[in-house]
C-alpha positions in Angstrom: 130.0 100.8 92.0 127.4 103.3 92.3 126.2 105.4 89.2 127.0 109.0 90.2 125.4 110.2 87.2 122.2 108.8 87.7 122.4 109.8 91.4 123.2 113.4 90.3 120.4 113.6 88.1 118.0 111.8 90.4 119.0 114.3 93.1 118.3 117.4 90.7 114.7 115.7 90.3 114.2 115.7 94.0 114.8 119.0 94.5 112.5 119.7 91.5 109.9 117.6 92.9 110.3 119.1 96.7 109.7 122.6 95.4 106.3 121.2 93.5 105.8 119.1 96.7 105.4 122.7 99.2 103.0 123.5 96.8 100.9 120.0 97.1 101.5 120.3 101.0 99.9 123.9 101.1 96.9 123.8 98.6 95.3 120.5 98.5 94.2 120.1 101.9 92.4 122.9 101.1 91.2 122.0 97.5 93.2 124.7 95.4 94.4 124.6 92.0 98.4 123.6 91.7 99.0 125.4 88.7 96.7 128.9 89.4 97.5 131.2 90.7 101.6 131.4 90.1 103.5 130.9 93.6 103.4 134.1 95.3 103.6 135.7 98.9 100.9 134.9 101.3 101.6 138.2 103.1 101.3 140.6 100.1 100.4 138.3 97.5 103.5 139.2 95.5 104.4 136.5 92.8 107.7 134.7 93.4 110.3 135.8 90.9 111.7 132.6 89.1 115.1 132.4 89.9 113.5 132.8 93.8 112.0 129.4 93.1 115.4 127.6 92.7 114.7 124.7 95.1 117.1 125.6 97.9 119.2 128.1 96.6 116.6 130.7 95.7 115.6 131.0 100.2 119.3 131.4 101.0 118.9 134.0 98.1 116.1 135.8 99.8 117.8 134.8 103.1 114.7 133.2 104.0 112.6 136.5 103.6 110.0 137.3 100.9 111.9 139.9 98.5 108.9 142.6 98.5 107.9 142.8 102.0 109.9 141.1 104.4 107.8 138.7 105.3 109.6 135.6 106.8 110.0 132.8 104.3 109.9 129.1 106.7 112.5 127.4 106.8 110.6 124.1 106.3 110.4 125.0 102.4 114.0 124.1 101.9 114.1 121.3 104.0 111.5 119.6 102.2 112.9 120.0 98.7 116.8 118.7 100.6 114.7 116.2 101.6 113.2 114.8 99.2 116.3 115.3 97.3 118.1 113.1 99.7 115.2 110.6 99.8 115.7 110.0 96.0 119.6 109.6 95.9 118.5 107.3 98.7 116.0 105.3 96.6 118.0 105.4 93.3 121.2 103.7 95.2 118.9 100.9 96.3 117.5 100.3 93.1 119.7 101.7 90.7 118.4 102.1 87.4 115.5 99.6 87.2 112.0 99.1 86.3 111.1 99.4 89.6 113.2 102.5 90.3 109.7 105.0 89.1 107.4 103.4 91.2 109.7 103.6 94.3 110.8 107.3 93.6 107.1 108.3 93.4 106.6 106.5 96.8 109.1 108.8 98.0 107.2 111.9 97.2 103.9 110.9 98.0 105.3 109.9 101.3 106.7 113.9 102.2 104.0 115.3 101.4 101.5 113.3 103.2 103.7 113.0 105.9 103.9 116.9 106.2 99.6 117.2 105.4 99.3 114.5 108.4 101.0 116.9 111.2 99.4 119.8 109.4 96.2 118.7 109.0 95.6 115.7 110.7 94.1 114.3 107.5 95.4 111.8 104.4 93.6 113.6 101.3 91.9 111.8 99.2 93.5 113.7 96.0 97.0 111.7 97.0 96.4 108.4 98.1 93.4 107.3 95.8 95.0 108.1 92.1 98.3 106.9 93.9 97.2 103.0 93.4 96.7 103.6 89.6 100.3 104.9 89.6 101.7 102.0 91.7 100.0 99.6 89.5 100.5 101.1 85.9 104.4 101.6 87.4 104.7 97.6 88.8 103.0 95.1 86.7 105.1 96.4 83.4 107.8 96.0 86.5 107.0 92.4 87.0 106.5 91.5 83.7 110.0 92.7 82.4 112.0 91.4 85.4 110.3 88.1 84.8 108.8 88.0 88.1 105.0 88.3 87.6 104.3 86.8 91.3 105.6 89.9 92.5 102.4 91.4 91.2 99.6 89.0 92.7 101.7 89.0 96.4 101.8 92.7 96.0 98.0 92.2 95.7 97.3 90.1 98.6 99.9 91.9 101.1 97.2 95.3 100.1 94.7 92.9 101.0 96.1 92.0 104.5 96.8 95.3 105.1 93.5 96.4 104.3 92.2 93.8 107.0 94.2 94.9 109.8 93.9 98.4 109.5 90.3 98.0 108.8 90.2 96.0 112.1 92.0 98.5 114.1 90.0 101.3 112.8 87.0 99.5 115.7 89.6 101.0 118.2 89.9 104.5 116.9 92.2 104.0 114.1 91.9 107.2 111.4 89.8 106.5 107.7 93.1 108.2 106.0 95.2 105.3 107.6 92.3 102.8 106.5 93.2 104.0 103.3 96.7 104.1 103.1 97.6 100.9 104.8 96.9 98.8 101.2 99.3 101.1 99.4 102.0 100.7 101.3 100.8 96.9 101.2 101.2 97.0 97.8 105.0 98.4 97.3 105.8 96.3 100.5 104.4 93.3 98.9 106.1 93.6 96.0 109.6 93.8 97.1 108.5 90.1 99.5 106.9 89.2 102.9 110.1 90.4 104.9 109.5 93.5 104.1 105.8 93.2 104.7 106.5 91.9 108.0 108.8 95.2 109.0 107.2 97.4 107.5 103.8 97.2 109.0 105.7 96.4 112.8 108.0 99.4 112.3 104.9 101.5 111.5 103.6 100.5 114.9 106.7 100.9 116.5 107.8 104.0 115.1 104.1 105.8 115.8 103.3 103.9 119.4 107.0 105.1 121.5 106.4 108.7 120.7 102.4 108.7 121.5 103.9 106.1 124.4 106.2 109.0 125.5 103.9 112.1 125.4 101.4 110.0 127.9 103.9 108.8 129.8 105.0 113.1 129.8 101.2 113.9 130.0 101.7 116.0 127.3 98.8 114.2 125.5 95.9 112.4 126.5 94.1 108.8 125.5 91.6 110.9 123.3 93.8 112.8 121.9 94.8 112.4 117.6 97.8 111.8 117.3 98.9 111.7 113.3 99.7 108.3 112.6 100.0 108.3 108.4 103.9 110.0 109.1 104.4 106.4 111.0 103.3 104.6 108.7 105.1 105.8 105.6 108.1 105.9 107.8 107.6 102.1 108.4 107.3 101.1 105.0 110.2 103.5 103.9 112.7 101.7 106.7 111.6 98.4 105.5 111.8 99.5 101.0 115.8 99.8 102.6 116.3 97.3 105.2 114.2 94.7 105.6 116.3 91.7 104.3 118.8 92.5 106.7 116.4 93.2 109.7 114.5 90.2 109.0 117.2 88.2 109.1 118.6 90.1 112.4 115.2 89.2 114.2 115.0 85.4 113.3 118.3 84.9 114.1 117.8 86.4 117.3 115.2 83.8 117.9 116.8 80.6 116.9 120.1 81.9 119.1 120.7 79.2 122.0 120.0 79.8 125.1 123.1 80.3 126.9 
């Protein structure tokens, strides 16, 4: 039976963390300060009033509008913070309350906001995904070590490593640095969780990223040369397979051993 406490609370924290997220999304691509100055208008610089920074609630409040000048508010603020609410009722059902629940909730948030910096930007900073593998390992080796399962750690370890070497390998074709770099994260948390959800993780990334860039030649709405973000696929990939992958796994090697008919 699900915990609806925890799920309440966890939900409350996404919210939280999708409002702070808007502000990682907007200012460190460009290398500002989270904390200075306060949040404030970008149209008349007029701070944001704090009960106008309840996640959600406070840009049906303002009717998605800045309260001094008019100035319209986008709606993409509030989806993020819903979103990453959702995402973390999402991640605390699968792992209820657990060792392992941290390490997977911060996953979560570090994959909105560089999904959202990736179609921005066209860029993975730096700032995120390098201090993100001191989190993942300061959050899963106490994991491993107090659910008894410390060769969760050292597969963890070598699914980053074979990660690294594909990724690194496709970079020879035009694969992006910031993907280079991401690609033994994800290892990492796929990794530690087992191989199926190595396995469908790093397909689904492929997958999910090669139908739409797939569709837009096929539309001629992009060309060969063109960038196409590929870090949203990715973290899309490895998020499907944190949720599914026993059960697509299985799906996919029973489909091979069926008889022929």
């Amino acid at each position: 039976m699900p915990d609806y406490f925890l799920l309440c609370v966890t939900a409350l924290l996404g919210l939280a963390v999708g409002s702070f997220l808007n502000v990682v999304i907007h200012r460190v691509p460009d290398g500002k300060s989270l904390v200075h100055p306060p949040s404030q208008c970008p149209r008349c610089d007029s701070p944001i009033r704090p009960w106008h920074n309840v996640p959600v609630l406070g840009w049906l409040m303002l009717r998605g509008k800045c309260a001094d000048c008019d100035e319209p508010i986008s709606v993409r603020y509030p989806l993020v913070e819903a979103g990453t609410g959702a995402l973390f009722v999402a991640v605390t059902a699968r792992f209820g309350l657990s060792w392992e629940l941290p390490a997977y909730l911060y996953l979560a948030a570090i994959a909105v906001a560089l999904t959202m910096i990736d179609f921005d930007r066209m860029r993975l900073p730096n700032k995120i995904v390098v201090p993100s593998y001191g989190v993942a390992i300061a959050l899963l080796a106490p994991a491993s070590i107090l659910t008894g399962d410390p060769g969760a750690l050292l597969r963890a370890a070598i699914a980053a490593v074979i990660l690294f070497a594909l990724y690194e390998f496709l970079a020879i074709f035009g694969l992006g640095g910031g993907d280079v770099k991401l690609a033994p994260l994800l290892g990492f948390y796929l990794g530690w969780l087992g191989w199926d959800a190595v396995a469908v993780g790093a397909f689904a990334g492929f997958l999910i990223g090669g139908l739409p860039a797939t569709v837009l030649l096929l539309l001629r709405r992009a060309k060969r040369k063109d960038r196409i973000p590929f870090g949203p696929s990715m973290l899309a990939g490895a998020l499907l397979a944190v949720f599914a992958a026993t059960p697509l796994a299985t799906w996919y090697l029973n489909l091979l051993l069926l008889p022929p008919a």
